[in-house]
MOPAC internal coordinates of N, CA, C and O (Angstrom, degrees):
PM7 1SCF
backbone

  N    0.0000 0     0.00 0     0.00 0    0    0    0
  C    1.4455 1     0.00 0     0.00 0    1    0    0
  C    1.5349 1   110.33 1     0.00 0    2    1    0
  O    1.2310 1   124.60 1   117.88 1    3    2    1
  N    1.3754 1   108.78 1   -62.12 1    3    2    1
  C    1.8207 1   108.54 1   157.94 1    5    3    2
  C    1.0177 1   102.32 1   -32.14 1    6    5    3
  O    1.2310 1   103.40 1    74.82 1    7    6    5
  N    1.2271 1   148.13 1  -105.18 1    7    6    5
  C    1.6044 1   141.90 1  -170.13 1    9    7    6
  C    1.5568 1   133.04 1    -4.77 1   10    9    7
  O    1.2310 1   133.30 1   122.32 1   11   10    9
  N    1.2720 1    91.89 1   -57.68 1   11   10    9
  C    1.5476 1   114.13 1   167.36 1   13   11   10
  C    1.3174 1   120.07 1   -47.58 1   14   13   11
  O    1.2310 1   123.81 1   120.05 1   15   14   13
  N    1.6097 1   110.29 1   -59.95 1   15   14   13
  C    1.3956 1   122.91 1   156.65 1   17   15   14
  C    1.4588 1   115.24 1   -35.57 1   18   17   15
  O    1.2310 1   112.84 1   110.65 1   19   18   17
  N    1.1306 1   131.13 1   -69.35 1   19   18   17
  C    1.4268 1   133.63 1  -146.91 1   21   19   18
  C    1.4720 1   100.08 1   -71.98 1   22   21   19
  O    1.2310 1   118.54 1   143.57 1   23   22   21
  N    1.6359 1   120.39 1   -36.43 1   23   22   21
  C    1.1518 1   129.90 1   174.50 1   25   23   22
  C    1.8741 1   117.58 1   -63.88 1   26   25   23
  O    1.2310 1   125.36 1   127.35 1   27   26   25
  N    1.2360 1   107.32 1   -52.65 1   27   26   25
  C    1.6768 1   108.14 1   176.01 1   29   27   26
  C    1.3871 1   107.67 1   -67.19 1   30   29   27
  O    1.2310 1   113.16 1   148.42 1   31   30   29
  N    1.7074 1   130.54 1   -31.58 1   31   30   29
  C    1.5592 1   132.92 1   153.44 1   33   31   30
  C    1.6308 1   106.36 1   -45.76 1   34   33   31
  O    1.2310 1   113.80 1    95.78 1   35   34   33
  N    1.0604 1   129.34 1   -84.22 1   35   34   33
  C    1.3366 1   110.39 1   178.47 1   37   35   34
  C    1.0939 1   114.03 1   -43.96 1   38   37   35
  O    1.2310 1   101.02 1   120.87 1   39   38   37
  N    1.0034 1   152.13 1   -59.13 1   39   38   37
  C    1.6741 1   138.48 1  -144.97 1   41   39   38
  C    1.4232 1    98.35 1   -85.87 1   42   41   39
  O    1.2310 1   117.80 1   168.27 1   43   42   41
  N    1.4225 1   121.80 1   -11.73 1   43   42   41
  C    2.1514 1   102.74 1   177.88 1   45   43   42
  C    1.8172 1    74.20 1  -100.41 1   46   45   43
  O    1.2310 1   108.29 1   179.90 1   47   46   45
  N    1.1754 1   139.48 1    -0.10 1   47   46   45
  C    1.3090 1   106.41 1   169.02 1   49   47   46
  C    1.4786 1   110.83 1   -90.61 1   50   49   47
  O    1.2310 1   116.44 1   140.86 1   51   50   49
  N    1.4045 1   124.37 1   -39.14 1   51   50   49
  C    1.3855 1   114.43 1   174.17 1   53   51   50
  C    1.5610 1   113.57 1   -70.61 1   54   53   51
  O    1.2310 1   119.23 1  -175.40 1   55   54   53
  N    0.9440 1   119.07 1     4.60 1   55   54   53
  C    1.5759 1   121.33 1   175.96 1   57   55   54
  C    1.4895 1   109.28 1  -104.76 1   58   57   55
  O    1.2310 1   120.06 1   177.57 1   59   58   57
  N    1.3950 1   117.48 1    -2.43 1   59   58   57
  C    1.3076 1   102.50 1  -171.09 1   61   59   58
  C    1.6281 1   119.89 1    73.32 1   62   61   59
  O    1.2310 1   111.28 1  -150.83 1   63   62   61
  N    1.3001 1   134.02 1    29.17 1   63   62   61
  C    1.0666 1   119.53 1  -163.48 1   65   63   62
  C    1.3562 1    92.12 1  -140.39 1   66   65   63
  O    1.2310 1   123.73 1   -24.50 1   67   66   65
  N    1.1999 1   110.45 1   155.50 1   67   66   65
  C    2.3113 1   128.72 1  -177.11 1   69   67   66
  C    1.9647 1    77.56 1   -74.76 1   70   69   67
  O    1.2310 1   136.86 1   -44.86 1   71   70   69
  N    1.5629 1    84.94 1   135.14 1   71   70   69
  C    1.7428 1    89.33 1   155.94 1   73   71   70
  C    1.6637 1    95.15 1  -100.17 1   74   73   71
  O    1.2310 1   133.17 1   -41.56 1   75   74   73
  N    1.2730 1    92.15 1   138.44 1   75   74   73
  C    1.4196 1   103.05 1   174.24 1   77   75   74
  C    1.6116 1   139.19 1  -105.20 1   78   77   75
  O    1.2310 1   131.97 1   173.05 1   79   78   77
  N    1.2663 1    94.49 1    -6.95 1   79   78   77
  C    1.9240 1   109.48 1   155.27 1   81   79   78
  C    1.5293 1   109.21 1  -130.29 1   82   81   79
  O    1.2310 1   132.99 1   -24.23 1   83   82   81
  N    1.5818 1    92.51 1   155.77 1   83   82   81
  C    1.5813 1   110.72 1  -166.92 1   85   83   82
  C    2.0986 1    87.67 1  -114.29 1   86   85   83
  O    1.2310 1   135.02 1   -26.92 1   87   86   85
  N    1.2387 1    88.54 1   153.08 1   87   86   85
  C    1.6460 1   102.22 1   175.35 1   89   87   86
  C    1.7769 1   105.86 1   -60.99 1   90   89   87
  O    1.2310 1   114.59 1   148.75 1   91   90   89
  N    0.9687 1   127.86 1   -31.25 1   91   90   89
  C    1.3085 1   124.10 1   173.20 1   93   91   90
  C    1.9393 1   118.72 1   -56.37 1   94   93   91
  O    1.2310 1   129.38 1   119.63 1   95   94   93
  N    1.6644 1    99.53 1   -60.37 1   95   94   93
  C    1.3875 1    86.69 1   166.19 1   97   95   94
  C    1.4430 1   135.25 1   -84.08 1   98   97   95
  O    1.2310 1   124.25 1  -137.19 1   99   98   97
  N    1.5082 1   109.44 1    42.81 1   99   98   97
  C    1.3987 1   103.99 1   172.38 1  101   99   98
  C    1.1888 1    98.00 1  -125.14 1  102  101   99
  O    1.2310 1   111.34 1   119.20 1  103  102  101
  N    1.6555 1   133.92 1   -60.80 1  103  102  101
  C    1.6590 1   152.27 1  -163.41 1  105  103  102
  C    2.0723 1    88.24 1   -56.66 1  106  105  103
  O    1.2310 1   134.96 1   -39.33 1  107  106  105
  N    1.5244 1    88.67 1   140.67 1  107  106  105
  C    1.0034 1   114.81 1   151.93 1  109  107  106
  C    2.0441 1   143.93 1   -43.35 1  110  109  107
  O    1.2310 1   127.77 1   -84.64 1  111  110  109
  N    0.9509 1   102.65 1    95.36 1  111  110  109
  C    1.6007 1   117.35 1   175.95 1  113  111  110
  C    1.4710 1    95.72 1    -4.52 1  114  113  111
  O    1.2310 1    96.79 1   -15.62 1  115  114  113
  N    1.2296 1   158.71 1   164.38 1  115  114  113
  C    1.7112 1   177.02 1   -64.64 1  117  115  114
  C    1.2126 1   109.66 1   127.28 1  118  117  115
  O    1.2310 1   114.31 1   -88.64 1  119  118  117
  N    1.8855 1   128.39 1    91.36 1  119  118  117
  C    1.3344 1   100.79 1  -170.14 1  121  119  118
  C    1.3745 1   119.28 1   -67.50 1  122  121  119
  O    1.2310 1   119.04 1  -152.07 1  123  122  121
  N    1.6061 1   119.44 1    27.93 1  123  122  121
  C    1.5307 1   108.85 1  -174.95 1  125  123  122
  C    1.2249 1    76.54 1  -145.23 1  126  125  123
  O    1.2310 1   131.66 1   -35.41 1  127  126  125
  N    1.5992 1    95.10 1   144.59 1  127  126  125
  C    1.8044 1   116.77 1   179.27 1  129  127  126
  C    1.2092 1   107.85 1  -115.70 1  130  129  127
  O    1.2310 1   110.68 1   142.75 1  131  130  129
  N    0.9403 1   135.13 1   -37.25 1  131  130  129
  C    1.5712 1   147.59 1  -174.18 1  133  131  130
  C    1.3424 1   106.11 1  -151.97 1  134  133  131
  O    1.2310 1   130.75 1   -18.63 1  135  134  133
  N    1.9625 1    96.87 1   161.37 1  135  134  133
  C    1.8116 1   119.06 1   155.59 1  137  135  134
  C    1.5225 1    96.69 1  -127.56 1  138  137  135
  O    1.2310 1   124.70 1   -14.25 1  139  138  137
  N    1.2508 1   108.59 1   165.75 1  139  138  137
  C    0.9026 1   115.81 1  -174.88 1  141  139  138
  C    1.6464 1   103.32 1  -139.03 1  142  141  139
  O    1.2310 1   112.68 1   -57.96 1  143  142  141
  N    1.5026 1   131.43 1   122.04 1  143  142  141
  C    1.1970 1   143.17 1  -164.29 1  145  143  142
  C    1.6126 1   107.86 1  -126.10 1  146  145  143
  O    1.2310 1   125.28 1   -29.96 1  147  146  145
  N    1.4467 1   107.46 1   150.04 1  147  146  145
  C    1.6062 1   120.92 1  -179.68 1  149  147  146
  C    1.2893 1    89.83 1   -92.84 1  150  149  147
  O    1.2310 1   121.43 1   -18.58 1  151  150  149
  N    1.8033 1   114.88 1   161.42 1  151  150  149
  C    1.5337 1   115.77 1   172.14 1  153  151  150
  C    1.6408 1   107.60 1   -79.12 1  154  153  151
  O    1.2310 1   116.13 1  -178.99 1  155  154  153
  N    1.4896 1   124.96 1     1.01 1  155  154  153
  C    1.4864 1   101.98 1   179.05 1  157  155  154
  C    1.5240 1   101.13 1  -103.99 1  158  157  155
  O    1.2310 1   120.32 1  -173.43 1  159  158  157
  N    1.2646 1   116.99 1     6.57 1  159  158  157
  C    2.1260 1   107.59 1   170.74 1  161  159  158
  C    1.1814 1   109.43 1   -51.22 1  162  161  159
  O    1.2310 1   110.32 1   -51.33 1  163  162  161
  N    1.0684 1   135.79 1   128.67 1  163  162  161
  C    1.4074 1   150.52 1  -178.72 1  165  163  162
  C    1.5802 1   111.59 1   -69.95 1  166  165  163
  O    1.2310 1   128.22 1   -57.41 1  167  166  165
  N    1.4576 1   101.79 1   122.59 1  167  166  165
  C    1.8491 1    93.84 1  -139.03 1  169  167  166
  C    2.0839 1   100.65 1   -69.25 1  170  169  167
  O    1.2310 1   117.07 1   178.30 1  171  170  169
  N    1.3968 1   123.19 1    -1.70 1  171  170  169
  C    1.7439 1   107.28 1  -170.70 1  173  171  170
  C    1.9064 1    84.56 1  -105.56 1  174  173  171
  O    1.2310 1   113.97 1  -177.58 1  175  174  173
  N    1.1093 1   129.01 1     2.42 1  175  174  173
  C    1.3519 1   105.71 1   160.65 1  177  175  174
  C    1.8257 1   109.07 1  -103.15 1  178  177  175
  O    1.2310 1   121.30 1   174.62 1  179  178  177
  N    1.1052 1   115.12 1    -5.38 1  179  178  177
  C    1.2712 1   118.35 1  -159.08 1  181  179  178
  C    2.1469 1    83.67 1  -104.91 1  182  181  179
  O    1.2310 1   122.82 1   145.46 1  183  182  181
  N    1.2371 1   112.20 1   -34.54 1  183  182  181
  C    1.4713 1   102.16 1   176.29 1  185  183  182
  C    1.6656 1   111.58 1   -72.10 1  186  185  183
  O    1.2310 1   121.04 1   156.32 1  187  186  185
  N    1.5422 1   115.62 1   -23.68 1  187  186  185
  C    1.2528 1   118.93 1  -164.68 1  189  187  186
  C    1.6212 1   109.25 1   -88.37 1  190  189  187
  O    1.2310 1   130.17 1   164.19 1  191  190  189
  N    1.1301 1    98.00 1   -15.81 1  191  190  189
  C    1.6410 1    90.46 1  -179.86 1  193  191  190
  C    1.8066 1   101.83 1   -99.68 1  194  193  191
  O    1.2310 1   116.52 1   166.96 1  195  194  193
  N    1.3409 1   124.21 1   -13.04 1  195  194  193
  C    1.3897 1   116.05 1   159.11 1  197  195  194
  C    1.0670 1   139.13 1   -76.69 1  198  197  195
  O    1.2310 1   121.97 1   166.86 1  199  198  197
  N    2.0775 1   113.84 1   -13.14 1  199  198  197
  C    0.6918 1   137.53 1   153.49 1  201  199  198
  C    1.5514 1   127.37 1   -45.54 1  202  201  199
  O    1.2310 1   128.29 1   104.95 1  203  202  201
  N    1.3244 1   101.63 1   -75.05 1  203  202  201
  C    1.7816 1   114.12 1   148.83 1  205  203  202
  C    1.3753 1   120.49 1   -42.48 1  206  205  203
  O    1.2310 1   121.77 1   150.21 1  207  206  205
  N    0.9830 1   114.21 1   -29.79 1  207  206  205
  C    1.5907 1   104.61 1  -172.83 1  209  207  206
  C    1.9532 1    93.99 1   -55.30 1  210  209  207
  O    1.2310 1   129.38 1   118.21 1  211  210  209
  N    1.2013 1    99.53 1   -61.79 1  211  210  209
  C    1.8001 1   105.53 1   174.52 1  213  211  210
  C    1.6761 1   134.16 1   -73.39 1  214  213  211
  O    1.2310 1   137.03 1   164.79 1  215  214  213
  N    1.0820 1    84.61 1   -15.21 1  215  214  213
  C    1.7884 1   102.52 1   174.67 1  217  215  214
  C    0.7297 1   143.39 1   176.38 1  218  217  215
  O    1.2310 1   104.14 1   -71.30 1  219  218  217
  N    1.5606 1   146.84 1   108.70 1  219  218  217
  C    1.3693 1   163.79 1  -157.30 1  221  219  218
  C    1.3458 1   100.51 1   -98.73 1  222  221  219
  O    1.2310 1   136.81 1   -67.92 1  223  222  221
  N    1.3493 1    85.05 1   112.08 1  223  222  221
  C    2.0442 1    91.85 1  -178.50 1  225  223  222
  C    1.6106 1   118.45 1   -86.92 1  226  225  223
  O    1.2310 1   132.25 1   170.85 1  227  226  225
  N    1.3561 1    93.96 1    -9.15 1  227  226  225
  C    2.0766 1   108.91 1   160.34 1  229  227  226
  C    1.3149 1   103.66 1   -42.97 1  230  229  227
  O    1.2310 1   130.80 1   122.63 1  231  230  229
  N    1.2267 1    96.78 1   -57.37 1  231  230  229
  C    1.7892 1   107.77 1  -160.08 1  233  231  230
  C    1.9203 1    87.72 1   -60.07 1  234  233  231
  O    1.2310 1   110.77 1   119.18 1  235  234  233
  N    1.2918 1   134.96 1   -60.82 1  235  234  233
  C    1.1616 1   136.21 1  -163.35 1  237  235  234
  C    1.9257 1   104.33 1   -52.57 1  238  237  235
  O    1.2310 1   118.60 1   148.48 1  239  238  237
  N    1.0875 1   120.27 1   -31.52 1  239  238  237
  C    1.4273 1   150.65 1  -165.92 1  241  239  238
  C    1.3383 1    97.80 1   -62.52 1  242  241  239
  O    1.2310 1   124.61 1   104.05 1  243  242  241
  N    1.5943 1   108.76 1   -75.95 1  243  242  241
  C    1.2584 1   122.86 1   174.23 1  245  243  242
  C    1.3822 1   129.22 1   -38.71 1  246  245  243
  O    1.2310 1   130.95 1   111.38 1  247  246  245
  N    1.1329 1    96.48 1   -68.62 1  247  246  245
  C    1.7584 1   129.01 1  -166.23 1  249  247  246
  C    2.0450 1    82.36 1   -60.63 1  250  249  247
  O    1.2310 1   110.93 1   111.59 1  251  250  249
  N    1.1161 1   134.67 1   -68.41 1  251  250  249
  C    1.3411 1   122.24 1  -141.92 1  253  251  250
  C    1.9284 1    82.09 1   -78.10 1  254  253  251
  O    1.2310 1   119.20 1   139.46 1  255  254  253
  N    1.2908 1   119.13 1   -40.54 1  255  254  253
  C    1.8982 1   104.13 1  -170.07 1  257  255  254
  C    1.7742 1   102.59 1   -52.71 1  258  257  255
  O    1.2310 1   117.13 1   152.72 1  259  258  257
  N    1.0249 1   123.06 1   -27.28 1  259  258  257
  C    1.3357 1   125.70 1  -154.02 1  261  259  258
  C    1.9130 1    86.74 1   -88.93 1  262  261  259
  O    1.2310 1   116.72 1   136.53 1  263  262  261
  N    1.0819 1   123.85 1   -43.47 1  263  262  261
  C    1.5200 1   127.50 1  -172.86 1  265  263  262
  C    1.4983 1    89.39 1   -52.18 1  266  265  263
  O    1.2310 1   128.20 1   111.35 1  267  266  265
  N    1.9184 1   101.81 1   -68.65 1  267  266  265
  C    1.3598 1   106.28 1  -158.99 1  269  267  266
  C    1.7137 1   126.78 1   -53.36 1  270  269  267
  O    1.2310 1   123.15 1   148.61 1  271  270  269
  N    0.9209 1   111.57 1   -31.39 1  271  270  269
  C    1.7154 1   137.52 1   172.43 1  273  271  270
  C    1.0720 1    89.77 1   -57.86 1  274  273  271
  O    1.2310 1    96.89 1   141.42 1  275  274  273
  N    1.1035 1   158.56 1   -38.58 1  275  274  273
  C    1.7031 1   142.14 1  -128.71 1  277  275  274
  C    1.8318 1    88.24 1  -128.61 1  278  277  275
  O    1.2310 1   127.60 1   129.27 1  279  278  277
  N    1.5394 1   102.98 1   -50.73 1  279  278  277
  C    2.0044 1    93.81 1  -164.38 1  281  279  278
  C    1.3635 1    91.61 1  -115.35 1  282  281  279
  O    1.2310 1   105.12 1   164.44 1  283  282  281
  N    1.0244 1   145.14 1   -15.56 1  283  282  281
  C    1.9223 1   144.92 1  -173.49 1  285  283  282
  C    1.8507 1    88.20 1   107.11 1  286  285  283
  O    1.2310 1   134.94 1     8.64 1  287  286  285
  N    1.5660 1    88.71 1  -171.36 1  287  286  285
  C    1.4746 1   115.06 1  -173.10 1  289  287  286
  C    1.4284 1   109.76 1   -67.83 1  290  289  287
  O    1.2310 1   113.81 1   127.41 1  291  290  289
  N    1.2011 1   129.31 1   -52.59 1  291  290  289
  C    1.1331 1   129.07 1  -170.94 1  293  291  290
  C    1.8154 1   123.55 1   -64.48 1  294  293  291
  O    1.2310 1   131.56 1   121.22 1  295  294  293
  N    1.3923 1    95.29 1   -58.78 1  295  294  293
  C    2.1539 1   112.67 1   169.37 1  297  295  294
  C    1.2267 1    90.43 1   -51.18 1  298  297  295
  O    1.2310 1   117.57 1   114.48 1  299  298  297
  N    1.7416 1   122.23 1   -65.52 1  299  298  297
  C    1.3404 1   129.09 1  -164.90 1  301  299  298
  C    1.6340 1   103.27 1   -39.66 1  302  301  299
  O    1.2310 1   120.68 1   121.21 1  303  302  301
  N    1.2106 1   116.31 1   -58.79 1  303  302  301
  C    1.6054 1   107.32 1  -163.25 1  305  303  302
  C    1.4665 1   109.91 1   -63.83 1  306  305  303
  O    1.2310 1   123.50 1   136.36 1  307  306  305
  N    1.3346 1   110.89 1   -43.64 1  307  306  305
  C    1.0366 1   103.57 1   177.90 1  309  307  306
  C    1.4552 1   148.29 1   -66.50 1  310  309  307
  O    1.2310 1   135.85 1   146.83 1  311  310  309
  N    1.6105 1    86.92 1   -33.17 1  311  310  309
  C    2.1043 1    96.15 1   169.44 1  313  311  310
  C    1.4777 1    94.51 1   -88.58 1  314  313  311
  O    1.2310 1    91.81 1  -165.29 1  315  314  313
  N    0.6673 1   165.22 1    14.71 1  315  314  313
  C    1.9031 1   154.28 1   118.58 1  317  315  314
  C    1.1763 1   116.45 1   -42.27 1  318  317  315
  O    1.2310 1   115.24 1   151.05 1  319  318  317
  N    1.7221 1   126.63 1   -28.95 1  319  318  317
  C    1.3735 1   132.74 1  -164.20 1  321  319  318
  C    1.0928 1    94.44 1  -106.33 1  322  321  319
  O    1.2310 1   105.36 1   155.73 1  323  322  321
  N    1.2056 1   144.71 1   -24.27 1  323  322  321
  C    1.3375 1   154.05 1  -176.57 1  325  323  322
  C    1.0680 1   115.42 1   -99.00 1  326  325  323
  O    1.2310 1   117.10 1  -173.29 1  327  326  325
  N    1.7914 1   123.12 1     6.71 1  327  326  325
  C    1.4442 1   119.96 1  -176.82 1  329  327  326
  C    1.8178 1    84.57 1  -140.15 1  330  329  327
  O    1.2310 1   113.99 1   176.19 1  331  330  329
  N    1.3651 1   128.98 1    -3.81 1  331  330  329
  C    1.0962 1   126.13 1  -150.36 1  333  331  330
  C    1.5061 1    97.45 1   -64.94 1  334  333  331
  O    1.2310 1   121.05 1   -18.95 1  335  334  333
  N    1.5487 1   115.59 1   161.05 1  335  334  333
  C    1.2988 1   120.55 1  -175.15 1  337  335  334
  C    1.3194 1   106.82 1   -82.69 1  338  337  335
  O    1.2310 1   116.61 1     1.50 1  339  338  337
  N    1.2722 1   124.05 1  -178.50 1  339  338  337
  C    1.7990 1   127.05 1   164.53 1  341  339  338
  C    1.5259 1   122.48 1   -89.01 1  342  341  339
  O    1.2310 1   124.04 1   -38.73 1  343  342  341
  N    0.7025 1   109.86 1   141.27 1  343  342  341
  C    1.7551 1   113.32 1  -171.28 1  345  343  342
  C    1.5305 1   123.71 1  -152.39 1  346  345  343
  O    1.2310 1   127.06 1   -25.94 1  347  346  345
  N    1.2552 1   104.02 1   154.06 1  347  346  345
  C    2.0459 1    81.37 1  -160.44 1  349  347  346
  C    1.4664 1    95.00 1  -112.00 1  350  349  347
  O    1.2310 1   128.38 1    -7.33 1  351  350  349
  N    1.8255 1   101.47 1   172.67 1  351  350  349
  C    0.8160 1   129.24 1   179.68 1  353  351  350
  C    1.4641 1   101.98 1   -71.16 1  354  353  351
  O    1.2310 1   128.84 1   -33.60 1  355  354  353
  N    1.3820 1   100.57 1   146.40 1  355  354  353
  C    1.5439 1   132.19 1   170.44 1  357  355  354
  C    1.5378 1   105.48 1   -52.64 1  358  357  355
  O    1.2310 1   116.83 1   138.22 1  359  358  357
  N    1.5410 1   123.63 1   -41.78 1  359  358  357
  C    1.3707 1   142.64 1  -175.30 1  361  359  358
  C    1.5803 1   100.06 1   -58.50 1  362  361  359
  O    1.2310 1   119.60 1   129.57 1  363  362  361
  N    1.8160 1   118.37 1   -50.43 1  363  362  361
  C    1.5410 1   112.80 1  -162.36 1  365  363  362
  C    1.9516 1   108.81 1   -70.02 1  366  365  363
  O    1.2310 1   123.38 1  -174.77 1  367  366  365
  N    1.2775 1   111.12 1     5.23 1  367  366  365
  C    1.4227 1   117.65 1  -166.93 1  369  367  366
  C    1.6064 1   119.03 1   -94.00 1  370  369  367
  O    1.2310 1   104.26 1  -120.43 1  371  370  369
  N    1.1027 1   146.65 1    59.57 1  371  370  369
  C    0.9608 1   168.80 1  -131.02 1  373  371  370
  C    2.0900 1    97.89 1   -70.18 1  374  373  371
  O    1.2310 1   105.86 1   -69.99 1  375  374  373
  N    1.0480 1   143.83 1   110.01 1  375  374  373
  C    0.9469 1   140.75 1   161.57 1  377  375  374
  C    1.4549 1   127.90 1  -115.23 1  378  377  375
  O    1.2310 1   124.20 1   -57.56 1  379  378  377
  N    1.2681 1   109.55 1   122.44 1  379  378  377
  C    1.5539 1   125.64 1  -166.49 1  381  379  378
  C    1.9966 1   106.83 1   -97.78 1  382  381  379
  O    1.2310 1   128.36 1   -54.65 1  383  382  381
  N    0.8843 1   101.50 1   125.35 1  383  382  381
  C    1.8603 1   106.34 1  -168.27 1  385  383  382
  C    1.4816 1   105.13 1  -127.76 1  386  385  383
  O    1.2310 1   120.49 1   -90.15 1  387  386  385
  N    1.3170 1   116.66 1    89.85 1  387  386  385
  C    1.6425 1   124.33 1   166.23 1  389  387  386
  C    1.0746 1    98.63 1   -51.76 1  390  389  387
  O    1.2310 1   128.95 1   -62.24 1  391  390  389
  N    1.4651 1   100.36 1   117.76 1  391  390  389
  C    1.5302 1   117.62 1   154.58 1  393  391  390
  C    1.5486 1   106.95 1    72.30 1  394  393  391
  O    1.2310 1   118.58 1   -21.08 1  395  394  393
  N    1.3173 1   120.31 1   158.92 1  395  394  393
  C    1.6456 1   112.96 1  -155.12 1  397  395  394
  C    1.1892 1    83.45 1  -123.16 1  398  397  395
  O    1.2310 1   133.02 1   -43.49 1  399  398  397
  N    1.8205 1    92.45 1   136.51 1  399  398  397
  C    1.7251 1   126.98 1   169.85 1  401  399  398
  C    1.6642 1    99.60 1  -114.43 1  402  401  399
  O    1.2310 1   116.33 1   -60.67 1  403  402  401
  N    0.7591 1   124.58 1   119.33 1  403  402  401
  C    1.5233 1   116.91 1  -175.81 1  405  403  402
  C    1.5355 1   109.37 1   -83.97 1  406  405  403
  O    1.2310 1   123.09 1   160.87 1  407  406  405
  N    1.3230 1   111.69 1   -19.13 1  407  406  405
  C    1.7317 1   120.46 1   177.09 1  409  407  406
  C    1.8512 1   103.38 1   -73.39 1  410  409  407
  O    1.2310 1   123.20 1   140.67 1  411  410  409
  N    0.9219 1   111.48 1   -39.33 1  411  410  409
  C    1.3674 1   125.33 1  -146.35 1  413  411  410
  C    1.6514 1    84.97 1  -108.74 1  414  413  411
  O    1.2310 1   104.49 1   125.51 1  415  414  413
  N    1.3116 1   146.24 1   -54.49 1  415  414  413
  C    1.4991 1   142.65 1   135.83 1  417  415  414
  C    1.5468 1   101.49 1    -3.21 1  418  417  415
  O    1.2310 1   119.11 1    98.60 1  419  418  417
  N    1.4956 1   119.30 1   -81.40 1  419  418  417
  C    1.4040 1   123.86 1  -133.62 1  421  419  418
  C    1.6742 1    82.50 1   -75.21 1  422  421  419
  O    1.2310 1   117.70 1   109.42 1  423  422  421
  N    1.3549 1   121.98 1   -70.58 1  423  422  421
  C    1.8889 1   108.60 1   151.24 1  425  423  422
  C    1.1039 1   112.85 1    37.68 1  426  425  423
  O    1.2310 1   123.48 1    79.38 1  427  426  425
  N    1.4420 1   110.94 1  -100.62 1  427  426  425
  C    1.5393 1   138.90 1  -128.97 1  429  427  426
  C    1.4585 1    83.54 1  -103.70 1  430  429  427
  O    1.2310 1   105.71 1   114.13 1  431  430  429
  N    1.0468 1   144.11 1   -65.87 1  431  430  429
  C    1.2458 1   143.87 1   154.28 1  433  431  430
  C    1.5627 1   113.57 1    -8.31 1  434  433  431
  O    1.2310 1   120.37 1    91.44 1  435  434  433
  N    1.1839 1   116.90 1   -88.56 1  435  434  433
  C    1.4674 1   123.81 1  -179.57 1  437  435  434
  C    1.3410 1   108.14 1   -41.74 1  438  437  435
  O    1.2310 1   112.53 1   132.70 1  439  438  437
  N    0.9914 1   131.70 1   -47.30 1  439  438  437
  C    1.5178 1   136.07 1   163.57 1  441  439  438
  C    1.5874 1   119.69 1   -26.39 1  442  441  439
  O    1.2310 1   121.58 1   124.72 1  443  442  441
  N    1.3555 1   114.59 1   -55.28 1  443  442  441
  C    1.6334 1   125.65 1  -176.08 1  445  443  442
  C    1.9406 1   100.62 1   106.26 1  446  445  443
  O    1.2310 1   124.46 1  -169.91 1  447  446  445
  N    1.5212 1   109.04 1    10.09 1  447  446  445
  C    1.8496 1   105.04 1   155.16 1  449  447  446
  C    1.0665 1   111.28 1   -53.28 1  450  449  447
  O    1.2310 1   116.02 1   -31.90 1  451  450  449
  N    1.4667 1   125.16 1   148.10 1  451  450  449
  C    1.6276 1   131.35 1   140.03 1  453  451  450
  C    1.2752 1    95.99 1   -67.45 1  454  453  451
  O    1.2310 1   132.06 1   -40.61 1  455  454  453
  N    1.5030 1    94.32 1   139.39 1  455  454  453
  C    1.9617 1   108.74 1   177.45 1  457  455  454
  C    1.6518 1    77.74 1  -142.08 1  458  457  455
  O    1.2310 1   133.95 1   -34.78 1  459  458  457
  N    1.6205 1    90.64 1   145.22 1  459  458  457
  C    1.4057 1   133.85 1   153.09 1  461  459  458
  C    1.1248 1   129.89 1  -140.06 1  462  461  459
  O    1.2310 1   114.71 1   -60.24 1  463  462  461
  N    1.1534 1   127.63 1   119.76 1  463  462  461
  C    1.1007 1   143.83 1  -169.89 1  465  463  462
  C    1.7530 1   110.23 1   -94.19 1  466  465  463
  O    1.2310 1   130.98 1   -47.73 1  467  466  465
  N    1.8433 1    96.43 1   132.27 1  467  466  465
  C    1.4548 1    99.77 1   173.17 1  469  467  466
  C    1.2414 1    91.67 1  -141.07 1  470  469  467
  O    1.2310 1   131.21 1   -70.16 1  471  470  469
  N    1.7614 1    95.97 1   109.84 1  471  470  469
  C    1.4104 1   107.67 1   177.60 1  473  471  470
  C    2.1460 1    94.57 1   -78.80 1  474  473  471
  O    1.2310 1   115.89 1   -67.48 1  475  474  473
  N    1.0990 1   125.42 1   112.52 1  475  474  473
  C    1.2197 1   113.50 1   152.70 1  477  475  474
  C    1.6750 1   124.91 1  -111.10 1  478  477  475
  O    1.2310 1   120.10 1   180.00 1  479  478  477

């Protein structure tokens, strides 16, 4: 869907033309808005379950062996990518971190999460 975007953004820009929808009002609501983490979660289990929160790469695992088995590596990759499901960005995941871990910060950060921090 990002993709899509960046592509219809260029083309009303090389055309001269207002783009007139943003990827937000079209894509589907996220049934998860946030996590919410303590500063002592140990930041590669505390990255791995935010990870999952948006995508389970099992599922990616699966889904492409089952393509590949059926047409080889090459068809396989491709009608998987062309049938692939939707899945969100790391960015739409909102993560809230009591109190600042700077390990576990730089984490979630490097990732492309929204982090906010409430130091209370």
């Amino acid at each position: 869907m990002r993709g899509t975007e960046l592509v219809y953004q260029a083309l009303m820009e090389h055309f001269g033309l207002p783009a007139r929808r943003k990827l937000g009002q079209i894509k589907p609501e996220p049934w998860l808005h946030k996590v919410v983490l303590t500063a002592w979660a140990p930041p590669l289990e505390a990255l791995a379950l935010c990870v999952r929160a948006c995508y389970d790469v099992r599922r990616d695992m699966v889904g492409f062996e089952r393509y590949r088995r059926r047409l080889g590596m090459a068809a396989g990759f491709d009608r998987y990518r062309a049938e692939y499901p939707v899945r969100r960005e790391f960015s739409t995941l909102r993560v809230d971190l009591k109190k600042n871990n700077a390990g576990l910060r730089d984490a979630i950060e490097g990732f492309g999460f929204k982090l906010k921090l409430a130091n209370k």
